[in-house]
C-alpha positions as CSV (number, residue, x, y, z in Angstrom):
1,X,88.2,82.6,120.9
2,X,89.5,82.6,117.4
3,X,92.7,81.3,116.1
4,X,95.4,82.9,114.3
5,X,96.4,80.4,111.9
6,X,92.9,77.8,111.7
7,X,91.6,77.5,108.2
8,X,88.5,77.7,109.5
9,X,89.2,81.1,111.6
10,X,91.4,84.1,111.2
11,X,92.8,81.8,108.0
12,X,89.7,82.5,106.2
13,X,90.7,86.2,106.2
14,X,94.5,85.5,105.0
15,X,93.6,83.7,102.4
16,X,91.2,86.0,101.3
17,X,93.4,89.4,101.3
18,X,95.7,86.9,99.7
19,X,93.3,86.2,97.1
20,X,92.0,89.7,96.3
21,X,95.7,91.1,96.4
22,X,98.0,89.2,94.5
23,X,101.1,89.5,95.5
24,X,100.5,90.6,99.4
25,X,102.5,89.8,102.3
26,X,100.0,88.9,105.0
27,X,100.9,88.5,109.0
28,X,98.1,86.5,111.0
29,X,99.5,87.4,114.5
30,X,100.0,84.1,117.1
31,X,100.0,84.6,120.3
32,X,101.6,81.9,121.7
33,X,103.7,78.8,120.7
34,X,100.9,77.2,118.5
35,X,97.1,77.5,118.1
36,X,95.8,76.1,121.4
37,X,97.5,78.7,123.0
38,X,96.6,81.4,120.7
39,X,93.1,80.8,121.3
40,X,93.6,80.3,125.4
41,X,95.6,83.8,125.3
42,X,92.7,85.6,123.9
43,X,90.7,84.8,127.1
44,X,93.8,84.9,129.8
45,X,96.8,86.3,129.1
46,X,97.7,89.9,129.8
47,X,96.2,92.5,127.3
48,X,99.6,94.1,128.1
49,X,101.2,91.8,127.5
50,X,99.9,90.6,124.2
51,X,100.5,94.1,122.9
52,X,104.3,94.0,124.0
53,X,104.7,90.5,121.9
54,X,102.8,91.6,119.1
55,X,105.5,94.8,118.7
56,X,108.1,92.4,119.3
57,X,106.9,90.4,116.0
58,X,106.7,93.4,114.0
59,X,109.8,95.3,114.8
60,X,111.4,92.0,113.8
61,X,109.4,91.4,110.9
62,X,112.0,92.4,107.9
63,X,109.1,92.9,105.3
64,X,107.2,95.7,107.5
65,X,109.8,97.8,108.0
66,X,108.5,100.4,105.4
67,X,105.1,100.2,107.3
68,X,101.9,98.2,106.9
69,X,98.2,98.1,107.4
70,X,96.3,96.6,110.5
71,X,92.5,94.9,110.7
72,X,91.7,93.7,114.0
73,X,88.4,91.8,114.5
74,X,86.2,92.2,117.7
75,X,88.7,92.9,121.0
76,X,91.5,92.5,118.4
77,X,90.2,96.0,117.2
78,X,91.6,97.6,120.6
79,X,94.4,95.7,121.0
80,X,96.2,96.7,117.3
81,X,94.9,100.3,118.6
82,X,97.1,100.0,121.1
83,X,99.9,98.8,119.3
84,X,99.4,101.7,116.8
85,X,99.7,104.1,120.1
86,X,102.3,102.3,121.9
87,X,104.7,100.9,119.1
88,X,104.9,103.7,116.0
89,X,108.4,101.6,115.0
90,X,107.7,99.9,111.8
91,X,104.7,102.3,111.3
92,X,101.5,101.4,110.8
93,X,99.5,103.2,108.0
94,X,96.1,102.3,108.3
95,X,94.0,100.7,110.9
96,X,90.7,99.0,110.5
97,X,88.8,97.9,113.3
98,X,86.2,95.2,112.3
99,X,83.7,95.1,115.9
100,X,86.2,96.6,118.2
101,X,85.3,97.5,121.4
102,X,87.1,101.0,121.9
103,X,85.4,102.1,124.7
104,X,84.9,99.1,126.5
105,X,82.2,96.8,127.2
106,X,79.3,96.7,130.2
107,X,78.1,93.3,129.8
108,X,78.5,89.6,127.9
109,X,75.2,89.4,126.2
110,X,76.0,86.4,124.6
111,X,79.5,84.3,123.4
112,X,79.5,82.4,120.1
113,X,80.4,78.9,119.5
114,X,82.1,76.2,121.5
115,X,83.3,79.1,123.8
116,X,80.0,79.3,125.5
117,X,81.3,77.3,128.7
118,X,84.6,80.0,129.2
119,X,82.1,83.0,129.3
120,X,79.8,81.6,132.0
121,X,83.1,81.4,133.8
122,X,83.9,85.0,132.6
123,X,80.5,86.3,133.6
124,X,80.6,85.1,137.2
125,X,84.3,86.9,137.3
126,X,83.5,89.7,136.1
127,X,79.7,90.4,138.1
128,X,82.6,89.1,141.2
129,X,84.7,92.2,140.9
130,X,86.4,93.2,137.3
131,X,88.6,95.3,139.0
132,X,90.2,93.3,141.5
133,X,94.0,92.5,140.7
134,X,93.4,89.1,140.3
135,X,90.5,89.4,138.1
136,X,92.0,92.7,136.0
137,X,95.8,90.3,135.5
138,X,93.8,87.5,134.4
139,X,91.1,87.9,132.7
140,X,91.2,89.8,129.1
141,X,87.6,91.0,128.6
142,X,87.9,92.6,132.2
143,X,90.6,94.6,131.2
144,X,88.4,96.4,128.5
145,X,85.5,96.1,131.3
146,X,83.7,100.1,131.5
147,X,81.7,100.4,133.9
148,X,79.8,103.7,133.4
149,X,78.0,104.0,137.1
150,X,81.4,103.5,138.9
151,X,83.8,105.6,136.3
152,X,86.4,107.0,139.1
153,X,86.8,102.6,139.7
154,X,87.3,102.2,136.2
155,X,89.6,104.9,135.4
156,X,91.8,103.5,138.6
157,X,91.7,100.0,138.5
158,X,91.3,99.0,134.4
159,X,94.8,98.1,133.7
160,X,94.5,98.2,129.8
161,X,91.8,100.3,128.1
162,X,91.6,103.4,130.8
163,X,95.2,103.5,129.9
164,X,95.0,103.5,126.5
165,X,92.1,105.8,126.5
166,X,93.9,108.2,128.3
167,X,91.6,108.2,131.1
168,X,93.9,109.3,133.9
169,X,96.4,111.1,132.1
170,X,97.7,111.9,128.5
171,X,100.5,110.5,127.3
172,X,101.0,112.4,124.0
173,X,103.1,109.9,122.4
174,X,100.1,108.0,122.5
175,X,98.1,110.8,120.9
176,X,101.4,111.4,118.3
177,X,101.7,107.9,117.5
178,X,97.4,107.5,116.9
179,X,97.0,110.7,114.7
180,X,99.9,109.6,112.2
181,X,97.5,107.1,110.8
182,X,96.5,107.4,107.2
183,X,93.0,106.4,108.1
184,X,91.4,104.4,111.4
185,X,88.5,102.9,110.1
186,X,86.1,101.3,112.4
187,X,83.1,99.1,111.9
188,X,79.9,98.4,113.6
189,X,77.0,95.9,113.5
190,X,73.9,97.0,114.1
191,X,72.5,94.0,115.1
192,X,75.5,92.9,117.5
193,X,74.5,90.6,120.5
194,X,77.5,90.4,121.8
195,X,79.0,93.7,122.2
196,X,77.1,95.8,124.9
197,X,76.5,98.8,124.0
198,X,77.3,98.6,120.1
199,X,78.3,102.0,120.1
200,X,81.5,101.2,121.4
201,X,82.3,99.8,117.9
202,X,82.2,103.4,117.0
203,X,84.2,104.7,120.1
204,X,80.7,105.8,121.4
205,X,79.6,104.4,124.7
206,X,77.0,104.8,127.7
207,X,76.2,108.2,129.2
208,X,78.5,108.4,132.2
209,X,76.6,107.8,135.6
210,X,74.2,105.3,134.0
211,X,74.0,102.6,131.4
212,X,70.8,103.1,129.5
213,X,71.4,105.9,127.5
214,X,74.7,106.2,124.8
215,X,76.0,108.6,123.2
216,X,78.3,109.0,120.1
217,X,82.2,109.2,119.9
218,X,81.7,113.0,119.0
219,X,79.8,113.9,122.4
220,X,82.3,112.2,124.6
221,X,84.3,113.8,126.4
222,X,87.5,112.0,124.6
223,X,86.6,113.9,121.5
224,X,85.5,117.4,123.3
225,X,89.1,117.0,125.1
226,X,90.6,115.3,122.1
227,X,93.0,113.2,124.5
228,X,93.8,110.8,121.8
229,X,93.6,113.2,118.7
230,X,90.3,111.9,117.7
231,X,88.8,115.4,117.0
232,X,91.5,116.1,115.2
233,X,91.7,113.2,113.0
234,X,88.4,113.3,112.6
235,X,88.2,117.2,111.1
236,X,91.0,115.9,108.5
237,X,89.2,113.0,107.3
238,X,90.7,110.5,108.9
239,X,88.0,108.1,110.6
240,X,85.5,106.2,108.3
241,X,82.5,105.2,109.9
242,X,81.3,101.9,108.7
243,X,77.9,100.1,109.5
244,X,76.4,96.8,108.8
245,X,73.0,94.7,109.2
246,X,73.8,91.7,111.2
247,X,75.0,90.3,114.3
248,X,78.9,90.5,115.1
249,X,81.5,89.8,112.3
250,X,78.8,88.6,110.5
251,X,80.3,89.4,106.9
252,X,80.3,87.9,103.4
253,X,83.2,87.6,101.4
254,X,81.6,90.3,99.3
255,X,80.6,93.0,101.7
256,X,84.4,92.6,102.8
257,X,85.8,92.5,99.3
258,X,83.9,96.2,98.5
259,X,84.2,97.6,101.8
260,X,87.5,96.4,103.0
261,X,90.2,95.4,100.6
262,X,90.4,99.1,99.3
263,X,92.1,100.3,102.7
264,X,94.2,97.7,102.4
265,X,96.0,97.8,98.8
């Protein structure tokens, strides 16, 4: 529901690395041939999809070539993880996750702003069947949909995060290409009302078989099995577990200046 390039959105960030960093070279990825459509695309176009421009960009991108950092904010958190798995050409050093859901989501508590009328559209879809075809290619929060009571349906039918999450099989390039970050640092609200459960800001998520219970990244089986070198990454220092009052993204211009310029200069 945010734009790339809107002064009043993702510009607010750019302009404020800018400001804090004199000097830096900041991308805000579009997805799409303006605006309108970057903010359309964050609802209906291919998760795949999206990833596969977004590497496009940054291969092409002459000033990244030696590498660069990443922040993603809310589902954006995912999608540059998966660009950090899929796409280690330029590399990317450091990832920060602002509200990311990496291990999905299992329900829409709420949607903020003028986009309230697309997710009672997106609720309907998703309590019709989130993994249908039709549903799964065209809708982008049912491709990060986990349901924990049905996980054999999610691990066969989500065509983004089960894949990403190595859920039905490893693909160690994945797992090469994750653990060669400097640092993955991920953020959570603790007050979110829009990310059910919260945990998955952490990379925790519901107990599988219900959806009452959660449990953290560290008792999943992800980590236990390290499929995506999360253990690992984790034992060398690696992750940063951040954690903030408020609901989702709600941060001031001084929480992010001492929290999360520092990963970024």
């Amino acid at each position: 529901g945010d734009s790339c390039c809107n002064p009043m959105s993702m510009g607010v960030i750019k302009k404020m690395v800018e400001k804090e960093i004199p000097g830096i070279y900041v991308l805000s990825l579009e997805i799409g041939k303006n605006m309108m459509e970057d903010v359309e695309n964050s609802f209906f176009l291919n998760v795949n999809v999206q990833v596969n421009m977004v590497c496009q960009i940054l291969e092409k991108d002459p000033k990244l070539q030696q590498g660069y950092n990443a922040i993603g904010f809310s589902q954006g958190g995912q999608f540059l993880r998966a660009v950090a798995q899929r796409c280690p050409t330029p590399p990317m050093m450091t990832l920060i996750s602002v509200g990311g859901q990496h291990q999905g989501v299992f329900g829409l508590p709420r949607c903020p702003g003028e986009s309230s009328h697309i997710c009672d559209f997106i609720r309907k879809s998703l309590n019709a069947g989130a993994y249908s075809k039709l549903v799964q290619e065209r809708l982008v929060q049912a491709q990060y949909w986990h349901d924990p009571i049905k996980e054999s349906v999610y691990r066969n039918y989500s065509i983004f995060l089960a894949d990403i999450n190595q859920e039905r099989c490893v693909n160690e390039s994945y797992k090469k290409n994750l653990m060669a970050l400097k640092k993955f640092v991920m953020v959570k609200f603790f007050n979110d009302s829009i990310v059910d459960p919260v945990d998955s800001e952490w990379f925790g998520f519901y107990r599988s078989g219900q959806a009452k219970e959660t449990i953290p990244l560290q008792e999943s089986t992800l980590y236990t099995e390290d499929r995506l070198g999360l253990k690992k990454m984790d034992k060398a220092g690696k992750l940063v577990f951040l954690a903030k009052e408020g609901d989702h993204l709600q941060i001031s211009k001084e929480w992010f200046t001492a929290h999360i310029i520092p990963f970024l200069k």
